[in-house]
C-alpha positions as CSV (number, residue, x, y, z in Angstrom):
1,X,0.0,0.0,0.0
2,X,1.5,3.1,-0.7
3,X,2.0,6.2,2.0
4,X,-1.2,8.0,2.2
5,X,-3.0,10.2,4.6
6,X,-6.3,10.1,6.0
7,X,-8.1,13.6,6.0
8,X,-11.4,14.8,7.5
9,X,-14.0,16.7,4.9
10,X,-16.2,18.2,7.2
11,X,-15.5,18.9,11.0
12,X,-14.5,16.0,12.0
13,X,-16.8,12.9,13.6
14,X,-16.4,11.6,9.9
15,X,-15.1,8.4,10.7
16,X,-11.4,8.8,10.1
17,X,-11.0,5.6,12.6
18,X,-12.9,3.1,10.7
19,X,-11.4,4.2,7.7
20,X,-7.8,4.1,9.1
21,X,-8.6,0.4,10.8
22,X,-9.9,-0.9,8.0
23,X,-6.9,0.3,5.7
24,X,-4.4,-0.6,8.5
25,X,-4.3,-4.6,7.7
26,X,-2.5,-3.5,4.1
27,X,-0.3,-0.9,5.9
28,X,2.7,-1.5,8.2
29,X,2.9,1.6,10.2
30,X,0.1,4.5,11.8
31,X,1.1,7.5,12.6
32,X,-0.7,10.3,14.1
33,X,0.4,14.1,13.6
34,X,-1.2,16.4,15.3
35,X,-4.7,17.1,17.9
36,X,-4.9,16.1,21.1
37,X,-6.9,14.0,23.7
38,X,-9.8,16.7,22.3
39,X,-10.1,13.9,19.8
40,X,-11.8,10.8,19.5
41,X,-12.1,7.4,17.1
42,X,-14.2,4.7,17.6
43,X,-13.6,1.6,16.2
44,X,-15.8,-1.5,16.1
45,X,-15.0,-4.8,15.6
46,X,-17.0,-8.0,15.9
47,X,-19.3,-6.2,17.6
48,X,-16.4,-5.0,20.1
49,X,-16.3,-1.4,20.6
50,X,-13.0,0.3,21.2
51,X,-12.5,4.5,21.6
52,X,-9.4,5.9,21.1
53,X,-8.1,9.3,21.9
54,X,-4.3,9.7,21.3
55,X,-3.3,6.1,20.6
56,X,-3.5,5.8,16.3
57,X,-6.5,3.0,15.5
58,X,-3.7,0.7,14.2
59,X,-2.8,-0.2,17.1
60,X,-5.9,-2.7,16.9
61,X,-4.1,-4.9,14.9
62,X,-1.2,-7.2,15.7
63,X,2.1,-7.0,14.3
64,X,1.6,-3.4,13.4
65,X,3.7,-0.5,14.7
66,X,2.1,2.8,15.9
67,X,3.7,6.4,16.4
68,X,2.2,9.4,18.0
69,X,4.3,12.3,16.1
70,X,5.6,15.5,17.3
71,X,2.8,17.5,16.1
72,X,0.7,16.0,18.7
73,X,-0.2,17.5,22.3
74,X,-0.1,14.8,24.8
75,X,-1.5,14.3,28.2
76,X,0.4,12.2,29.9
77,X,-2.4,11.4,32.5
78,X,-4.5,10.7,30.3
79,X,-2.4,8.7,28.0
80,X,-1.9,6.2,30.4
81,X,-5.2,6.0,31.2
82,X,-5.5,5.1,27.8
83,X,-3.2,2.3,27.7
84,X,-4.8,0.7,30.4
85,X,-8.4,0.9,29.4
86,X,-7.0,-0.4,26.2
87,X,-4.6,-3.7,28.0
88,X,-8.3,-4.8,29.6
89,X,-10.0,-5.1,26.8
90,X,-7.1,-7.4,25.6
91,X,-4.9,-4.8,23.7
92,X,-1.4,-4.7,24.4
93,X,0.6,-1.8,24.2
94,X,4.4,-1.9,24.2
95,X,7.9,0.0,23.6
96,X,7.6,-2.8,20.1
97,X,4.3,-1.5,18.8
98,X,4.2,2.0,19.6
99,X,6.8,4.8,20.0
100,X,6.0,8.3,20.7
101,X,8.0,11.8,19.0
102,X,10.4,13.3,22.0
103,X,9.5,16.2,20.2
104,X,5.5,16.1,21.5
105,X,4.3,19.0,23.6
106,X,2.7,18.2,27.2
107,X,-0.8,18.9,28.4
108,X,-0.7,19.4,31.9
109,X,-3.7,19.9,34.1
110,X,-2.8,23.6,34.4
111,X,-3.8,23.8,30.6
112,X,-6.8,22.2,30.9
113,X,-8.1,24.7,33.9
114,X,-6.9,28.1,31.8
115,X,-8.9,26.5,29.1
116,X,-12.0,26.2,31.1
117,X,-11.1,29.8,32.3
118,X,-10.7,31.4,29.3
119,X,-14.0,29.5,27.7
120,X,-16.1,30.9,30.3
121,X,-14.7,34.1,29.7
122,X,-16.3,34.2,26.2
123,X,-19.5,34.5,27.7
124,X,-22.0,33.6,24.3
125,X,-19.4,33.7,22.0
126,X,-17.5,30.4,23.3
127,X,-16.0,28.1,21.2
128,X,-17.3,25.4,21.8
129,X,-13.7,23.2,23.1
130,X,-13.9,20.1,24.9
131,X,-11.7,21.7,28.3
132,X,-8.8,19.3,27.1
133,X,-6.4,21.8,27.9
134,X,-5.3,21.8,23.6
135,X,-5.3,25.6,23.0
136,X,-2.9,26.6,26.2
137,X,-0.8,23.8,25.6
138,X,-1.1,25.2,21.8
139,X,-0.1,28.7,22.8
140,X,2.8,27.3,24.8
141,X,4.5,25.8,21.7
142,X,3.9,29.2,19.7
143,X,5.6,31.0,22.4
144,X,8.1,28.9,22.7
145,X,7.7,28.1,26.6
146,X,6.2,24.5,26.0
147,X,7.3,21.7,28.1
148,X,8.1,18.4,25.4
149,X,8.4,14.4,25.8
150,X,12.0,15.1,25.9
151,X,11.8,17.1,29.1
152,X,10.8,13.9,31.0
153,X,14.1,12.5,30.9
154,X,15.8,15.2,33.2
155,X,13.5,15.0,35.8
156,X,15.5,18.2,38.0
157,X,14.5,20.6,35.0
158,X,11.4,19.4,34.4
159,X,10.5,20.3,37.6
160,X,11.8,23.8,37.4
161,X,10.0,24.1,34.1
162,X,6.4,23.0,35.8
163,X,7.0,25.3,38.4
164,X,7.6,27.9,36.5
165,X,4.6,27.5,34.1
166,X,2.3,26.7,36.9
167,X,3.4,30.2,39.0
168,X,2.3,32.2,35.7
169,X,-0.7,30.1,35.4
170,X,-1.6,31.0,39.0
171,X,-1.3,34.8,37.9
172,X,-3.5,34.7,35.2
173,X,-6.3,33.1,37.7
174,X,-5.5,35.8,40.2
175,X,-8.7,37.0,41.0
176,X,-10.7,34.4,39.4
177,X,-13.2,31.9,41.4
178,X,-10.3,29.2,39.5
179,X,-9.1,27.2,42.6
180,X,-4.8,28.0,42.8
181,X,-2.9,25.2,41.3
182,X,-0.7,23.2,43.2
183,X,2.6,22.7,41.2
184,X,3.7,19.4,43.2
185,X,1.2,18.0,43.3
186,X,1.9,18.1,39.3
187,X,5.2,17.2,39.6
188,X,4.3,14.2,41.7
189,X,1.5,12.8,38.8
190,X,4.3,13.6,36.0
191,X,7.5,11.8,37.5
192,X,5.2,8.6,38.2
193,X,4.2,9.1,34.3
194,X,7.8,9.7,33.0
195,X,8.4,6.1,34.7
196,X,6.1,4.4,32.2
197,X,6.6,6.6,29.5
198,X,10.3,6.5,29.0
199,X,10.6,3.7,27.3
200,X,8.3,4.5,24.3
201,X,9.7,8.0,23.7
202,X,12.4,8.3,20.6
203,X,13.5,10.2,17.5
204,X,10.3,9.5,15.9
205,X,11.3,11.5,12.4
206,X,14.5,9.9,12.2
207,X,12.4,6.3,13.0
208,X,10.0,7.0,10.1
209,X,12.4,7.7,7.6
210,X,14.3,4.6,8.2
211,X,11.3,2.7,8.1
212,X,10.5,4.5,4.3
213,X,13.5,3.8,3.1
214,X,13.6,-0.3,4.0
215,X,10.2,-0.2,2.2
216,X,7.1,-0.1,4.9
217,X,4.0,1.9,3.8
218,X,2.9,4.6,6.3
219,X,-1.2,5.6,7.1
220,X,-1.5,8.7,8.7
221,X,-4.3,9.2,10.6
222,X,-6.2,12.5,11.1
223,X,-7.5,13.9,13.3
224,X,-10.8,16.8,13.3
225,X,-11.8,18.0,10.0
226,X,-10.7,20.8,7.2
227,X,-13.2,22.9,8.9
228,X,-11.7,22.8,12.5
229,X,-8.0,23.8,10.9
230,X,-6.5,27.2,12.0
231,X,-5.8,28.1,9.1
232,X,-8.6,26.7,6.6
233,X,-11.2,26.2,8.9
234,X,-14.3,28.5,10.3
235,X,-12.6,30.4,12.4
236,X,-12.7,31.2,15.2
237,X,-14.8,28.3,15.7
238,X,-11.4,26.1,14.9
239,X,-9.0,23.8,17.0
240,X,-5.3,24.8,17.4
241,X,-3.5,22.7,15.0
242,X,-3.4,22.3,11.2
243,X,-5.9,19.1,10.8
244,X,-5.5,19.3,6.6
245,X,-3.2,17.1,4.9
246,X,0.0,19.1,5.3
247,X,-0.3,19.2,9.2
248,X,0.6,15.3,8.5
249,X,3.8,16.5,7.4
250,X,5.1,18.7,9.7
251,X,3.4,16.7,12.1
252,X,5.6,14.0,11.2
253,X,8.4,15.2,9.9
254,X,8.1,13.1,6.7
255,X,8.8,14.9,3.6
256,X,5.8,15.7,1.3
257,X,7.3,13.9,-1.3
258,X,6.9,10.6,0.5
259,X,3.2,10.9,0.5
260,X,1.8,9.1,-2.2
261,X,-2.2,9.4,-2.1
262,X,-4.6,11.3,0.1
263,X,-8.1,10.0,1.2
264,X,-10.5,12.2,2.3
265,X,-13.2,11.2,4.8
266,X,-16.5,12.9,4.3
267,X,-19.8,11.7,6.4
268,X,-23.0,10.8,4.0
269,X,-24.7,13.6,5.7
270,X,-23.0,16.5,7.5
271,X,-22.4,16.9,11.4
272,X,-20.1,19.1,13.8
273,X,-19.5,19.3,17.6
274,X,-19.7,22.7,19.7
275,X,-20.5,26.5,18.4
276,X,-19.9,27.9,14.8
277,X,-21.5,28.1,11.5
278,X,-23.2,25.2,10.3
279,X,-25.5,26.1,7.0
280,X,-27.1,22.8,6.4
281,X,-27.9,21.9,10.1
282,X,-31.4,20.6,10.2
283,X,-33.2,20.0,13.8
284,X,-35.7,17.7,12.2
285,X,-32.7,15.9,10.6
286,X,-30.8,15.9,14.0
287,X,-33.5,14.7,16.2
288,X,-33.9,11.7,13.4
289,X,-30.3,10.7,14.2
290,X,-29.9,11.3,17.9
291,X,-33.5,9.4,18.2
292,X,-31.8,6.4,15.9
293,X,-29.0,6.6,18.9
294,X,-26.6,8.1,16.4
295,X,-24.1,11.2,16.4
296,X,-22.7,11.3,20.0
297,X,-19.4,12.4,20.4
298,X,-16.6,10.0,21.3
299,X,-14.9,12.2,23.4
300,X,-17.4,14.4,25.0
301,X,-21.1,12.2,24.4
302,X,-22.4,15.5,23.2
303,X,-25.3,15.4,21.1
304,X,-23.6,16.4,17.5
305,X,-25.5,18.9,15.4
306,X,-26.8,17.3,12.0
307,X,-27.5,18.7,8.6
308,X,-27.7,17.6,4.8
309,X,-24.8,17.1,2.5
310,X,-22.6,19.7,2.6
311,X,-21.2,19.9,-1.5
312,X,-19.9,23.2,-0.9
313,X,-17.4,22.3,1.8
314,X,-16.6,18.7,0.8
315,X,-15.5,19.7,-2.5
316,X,-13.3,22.5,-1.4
317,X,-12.1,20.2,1.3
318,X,-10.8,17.9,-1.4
319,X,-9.3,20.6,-3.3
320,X,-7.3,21.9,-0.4
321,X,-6.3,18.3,1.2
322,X,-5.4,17.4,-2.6
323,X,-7.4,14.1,-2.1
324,X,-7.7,11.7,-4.2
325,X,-10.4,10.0,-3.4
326,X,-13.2,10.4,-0.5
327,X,-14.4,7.7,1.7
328,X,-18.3,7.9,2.5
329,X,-18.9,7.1,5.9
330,X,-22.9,6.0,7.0
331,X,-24.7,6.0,4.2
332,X,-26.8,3.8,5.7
333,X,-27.7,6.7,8.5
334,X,-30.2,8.1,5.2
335,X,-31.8,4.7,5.0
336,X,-35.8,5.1,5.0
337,X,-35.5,9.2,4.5
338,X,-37.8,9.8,1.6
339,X,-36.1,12.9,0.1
340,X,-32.9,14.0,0.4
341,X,-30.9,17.3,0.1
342,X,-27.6,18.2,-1.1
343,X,-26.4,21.5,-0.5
344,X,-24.7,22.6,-3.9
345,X,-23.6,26.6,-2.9
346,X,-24.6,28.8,-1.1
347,X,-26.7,32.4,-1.0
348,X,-24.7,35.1,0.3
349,X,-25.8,39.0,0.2
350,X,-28.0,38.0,-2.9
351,X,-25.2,36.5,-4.8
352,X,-24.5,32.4,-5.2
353,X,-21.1,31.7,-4.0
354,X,-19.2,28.5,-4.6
355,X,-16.6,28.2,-2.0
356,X,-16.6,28.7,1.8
357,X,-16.7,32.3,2.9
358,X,-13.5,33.8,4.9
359,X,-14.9,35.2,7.6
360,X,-17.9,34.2,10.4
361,X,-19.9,37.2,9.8
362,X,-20.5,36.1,6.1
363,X,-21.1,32.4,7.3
364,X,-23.8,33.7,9.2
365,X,-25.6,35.1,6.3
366,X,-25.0,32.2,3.6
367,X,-27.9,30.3,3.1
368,X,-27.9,26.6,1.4
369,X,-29.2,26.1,-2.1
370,X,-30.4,22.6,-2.4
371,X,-30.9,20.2,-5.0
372,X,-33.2,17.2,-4.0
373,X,-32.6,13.3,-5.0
374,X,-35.3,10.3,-3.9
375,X,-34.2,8.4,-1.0
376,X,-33.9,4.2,-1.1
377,X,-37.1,4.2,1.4
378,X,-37.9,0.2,0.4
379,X,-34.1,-1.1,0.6
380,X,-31.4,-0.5,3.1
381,X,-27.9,0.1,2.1
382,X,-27.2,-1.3,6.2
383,X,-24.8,-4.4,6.3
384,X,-25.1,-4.3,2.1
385,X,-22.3,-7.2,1.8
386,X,-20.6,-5.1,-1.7
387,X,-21.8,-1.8,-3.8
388,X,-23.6,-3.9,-6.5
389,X,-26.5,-5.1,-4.0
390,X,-26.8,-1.6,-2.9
391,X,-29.9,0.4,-3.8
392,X,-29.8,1.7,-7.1
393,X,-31.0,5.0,-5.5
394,X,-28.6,4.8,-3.1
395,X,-25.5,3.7,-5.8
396,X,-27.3,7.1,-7.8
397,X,-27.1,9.5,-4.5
398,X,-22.9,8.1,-4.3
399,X,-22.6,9.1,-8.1
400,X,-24.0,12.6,-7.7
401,X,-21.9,12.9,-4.4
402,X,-18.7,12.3,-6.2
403,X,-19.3,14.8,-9.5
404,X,-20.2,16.9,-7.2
405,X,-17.3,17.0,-5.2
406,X,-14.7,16.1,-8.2
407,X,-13.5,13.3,-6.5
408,X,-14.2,9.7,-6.7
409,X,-15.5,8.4,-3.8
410,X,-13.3,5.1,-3.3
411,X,-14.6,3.8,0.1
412,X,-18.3,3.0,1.4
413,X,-19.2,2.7,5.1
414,X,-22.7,1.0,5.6
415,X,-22.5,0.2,9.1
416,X,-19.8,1.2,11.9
417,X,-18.3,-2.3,11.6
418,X,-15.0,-3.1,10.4
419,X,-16.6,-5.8,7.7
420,X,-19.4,-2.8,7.1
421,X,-17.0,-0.9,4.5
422,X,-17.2,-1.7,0.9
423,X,-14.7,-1.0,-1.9
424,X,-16.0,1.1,-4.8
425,X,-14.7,1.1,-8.7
């Protein structure tokens, strides 16, 4: 299989984890580039349900190596936590099948309590984050005060360092009804951590290119969506790293010119977590999925907010990500839905626009303009066992999807099963 990277379409909740399991068993290595534990995949298999947060889905399966890459924030706390839940359910997680960047910034519980405070701070014009502590530990590694994997090897620094950090976190909650933060009682937590984490920190960059050059494929595994990016996304309403296709690369530190495909991951339907603009959202169309027990984040078990195809935002996503070809995740979520929408552009200021606007104000003021196709309401497309037994209205609705959104959609999810995803000519 050659190198590719697994991209979000949307705002992420588009099933990057099934995709990137299901890919895994023709892969050798995962790697995963950037986010934090504000992140979730969930994976079934055999009816088994696994949710992972900072641990790539490959480690799933056997004989596969994993790396978390030195784009990523981690919390080490919550890491290990991880690893454990992980070990009782039978997976086993070792210094052989999972190495992590020295490189990687730390999320320490001081970030996640100066996220909460600055959140609440926003009064109604929050953003919407989980509280994972991502943004602070964010700003850290912009202002070049972050504390990184490396640091837990000198334990005498890394203590200076967290005391440091801690005392100017203290002064920003001055004031505030923010309990103070007790800096040993983070230095206690950390040094047990740094015990267990030791052994799986390395050269991660130096690792994967080794690995390149004696032949092993690489998946990289994304994390959010286009639309959460800092850059590319709807900002404000973003996350604090680059989730498109080049925050894989500097992520990693592998070279673009190792990458060999791109696969965009793009929901049958459209959905996001937390506050921003959303132009197809649909209440009707949400309280239709959260009744069905569907949409619930992974990392949070908030109710997402649904909507119709978003065209518009797919297709740029593809553009920007250079995919080069989408996966479709639950088409079989529109099973028994009578008519259905695709948003094709959208209606701003009395003029039809083609491509996501810049800023939020104009987001506020697009409306959708929708085309309508007739929904597969005698058949299902769930548990269809390959694309030819699918629907014809149903193969017709993929078809339109993919001219649509210049792209060929490659991969099919009909169910959230590993065995549910079907290959597409």
């Amino acid at each position: 299989m050659p190198n590719t990277i697994i991209v979000g379409a949307q705002w992420g909740d588009e099933g990057k984890g099934k995709i990137v399991d299901f890919l895994t068993e023709d892969t050798d290595i995962v790697v995963r580039a950037q986010g934090g534990n504000n992140a979730g995949h969930t994976v079934i298999h055999d009816n088994k349900k696994y949710v992972l947060h900072l641990i790539p889905s490959g480690i799933l399966w056997p004989e596969k190596k994993c790396v978390i890459g030195n784009g990523v924030v981690i919390d080490p706390i919550s890491l290990l936590e991880e690893f454990d839940n992980l070990q009782q359910q039978g997976i086993e997680i070792t210094p052989e099948n999972l190495v992590i960047s020295n490189r990687a910034h730390l999320t320490l519980s001081y970030h996640r309590v100066l996220d909460s405070y600055r959140e609440s701070g926003l009064g109604g014009k929050k953003i919407g984050t989980t509280g994972r502590g991502i943004g602070p530990t964010y700003i850290d590694k912009a202002e070049r005060s972050g504390i990184r994997m490396a640091d837990l090897i000198d334990q005498g620094k890394l203590s200076e360092k967290i005391i440091s950090k801690v005392d100017k976190a203290n002064s920003v909650l001055q004031g505030s009804e923010a309990e103070t933060i007790d800096s040993n009682e983070i230095i206690d937590q950390i040094k047990t951590a740094a015990e267990r984490l030791k052994p799986f920190v390395t050269e991660t960059t130096t690792y994967l290119h080794e690995q390149i050059i004696a032949g092993k494929s690489l998946l990289f595994e994304g994390a959010q969506g286009t639309y959460l990016d800092i850059d590319h996304g709807t900002y404000p309403f973003v996350t604090s790293s680059n989730t498109t296709a080049g925050g894989a690369c500097t992520g990693s530190g592998v070279s673009p010119r190792s990458i060999d495909n791109v696969t965009a991951v793009a929901k049958a339907y459209t959905t996001r977590v937390g506050s921003g603009p959303f132009i197809t959202e649909n209440q009707e169309f949400s309280d239709r999925m959260h009744g069905m027990g569907r949409e619930f984040g992974a990392t949070t078990g908030r109710k997402r907010r649904c909507g119709w195809f978003d065209a518009v935002l797919v297709r740029h996503a593809c553009r920007l990500n250079g995919a080069d070809h989408l996966a479709l995740t639950n088409v079989d979520g529109l099973d028994g839905i009578d008519t259905i929408k695709i948003c094709t552009s959208y209606e701003l200021k009395g003029e039809t626009i083609h491509t996501p606007p810049a800023n939020s104000e104009d987001w506020d003021l697009c409306t959708p303009i929708y085309e309508e196709m007739a929904g597969w309401v005698d058949q299902i497309t769930a548990g269809a066992p390959d694309i030819a037994t699918m629907p014809e209205k149903a193969k017709a609705y993929l078809d339109r999807l993919s001219e649509l959104c210049e792209t060929p959609i490659r991969i099919v999810g009909v169910g959230p099963d590993r065995k549910e995803t079907l290959l597409r000519d």
